[in-house]
C-alpha positions, 0 to 999 in steps of 0.5 A: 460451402467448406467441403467444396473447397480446395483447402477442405480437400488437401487438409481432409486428404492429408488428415484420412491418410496419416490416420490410415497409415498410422492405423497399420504402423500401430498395429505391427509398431505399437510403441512407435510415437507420432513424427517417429516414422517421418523421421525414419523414412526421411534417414533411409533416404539421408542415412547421416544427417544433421538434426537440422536436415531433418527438420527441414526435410520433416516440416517441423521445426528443431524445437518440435523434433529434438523430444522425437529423436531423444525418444527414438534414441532411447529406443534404440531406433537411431543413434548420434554421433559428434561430427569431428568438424562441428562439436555442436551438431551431432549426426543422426543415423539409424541403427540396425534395429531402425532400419529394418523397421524403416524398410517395412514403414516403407512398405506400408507407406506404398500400401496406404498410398496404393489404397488411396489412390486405388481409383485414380489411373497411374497417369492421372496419378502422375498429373496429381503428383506434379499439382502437388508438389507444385502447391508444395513449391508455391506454399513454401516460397510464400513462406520463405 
């Protein structure tokens, strides 16, 4: 039976989260796009990054992320400055304006995670934290 198994779980978790979350973005960030608050939580943590970087730190590939940062761009969100050492590769960084919005997509990431794990004690959050990313490592050396 589908709803037993562990895939069914991990895509039926990933899915109701990401549609919690997305519900409180687009209720304070109505004109925030699908991938933006990825993007923005990944620059708080790597303020100058290359586009590269983010892709990678973002699951998605450089093609799928290019439209997302030109749209924030326009948005004021980031800006891109050329690095002196790589004519080709810009760097990204957040502006004022995306990052203020960044610090409150972090406080509602902790919401929705806090709500999600609402029935789950602290140490076997812990436990289902170190299982995850264990799948995470598992699943990406299987791809590389």
């Amino acid at each position: 039976m589908m709803e037993h198994t562990l895939h069914y779980h991990l895509l039926a978790a990933h899915t109701l989260f990401q549609k919690l979350f997305l519900y409180r973005v687009n209720r304070e960030y109505p004109d925030l796009l699908p991938g933006q608050p990825k993007v923005m939580d990944f620059l708080m943590s790597r303020p100058r990054s290359f586009q590269r970087e983010i892709a990678e730190g973002c699951l998605v590939e450089p093609a799928t992320l290019s439209p997302i940062l030109e749209k924030m761009e326009r948005s004021g969100l980031i800006q891109r400055e050329k690095d002196a050492g790589n004519r080709k590769n810009s760097i990204v960084s957040l502006t004022p304006d995306g990052y203020r919005i960044g610090l409150r997509l972090r406080e509602l990431f902790l919401e929705v995670e806090a709500a999600a794990c609402q029935d789950i004690a602290p140490d076997e959050q812990i436990c289902l934290l170190r299982h995850l990313q264990c799948i995470q490592k598992n699943c990406g050396r299987e791809l590389s």
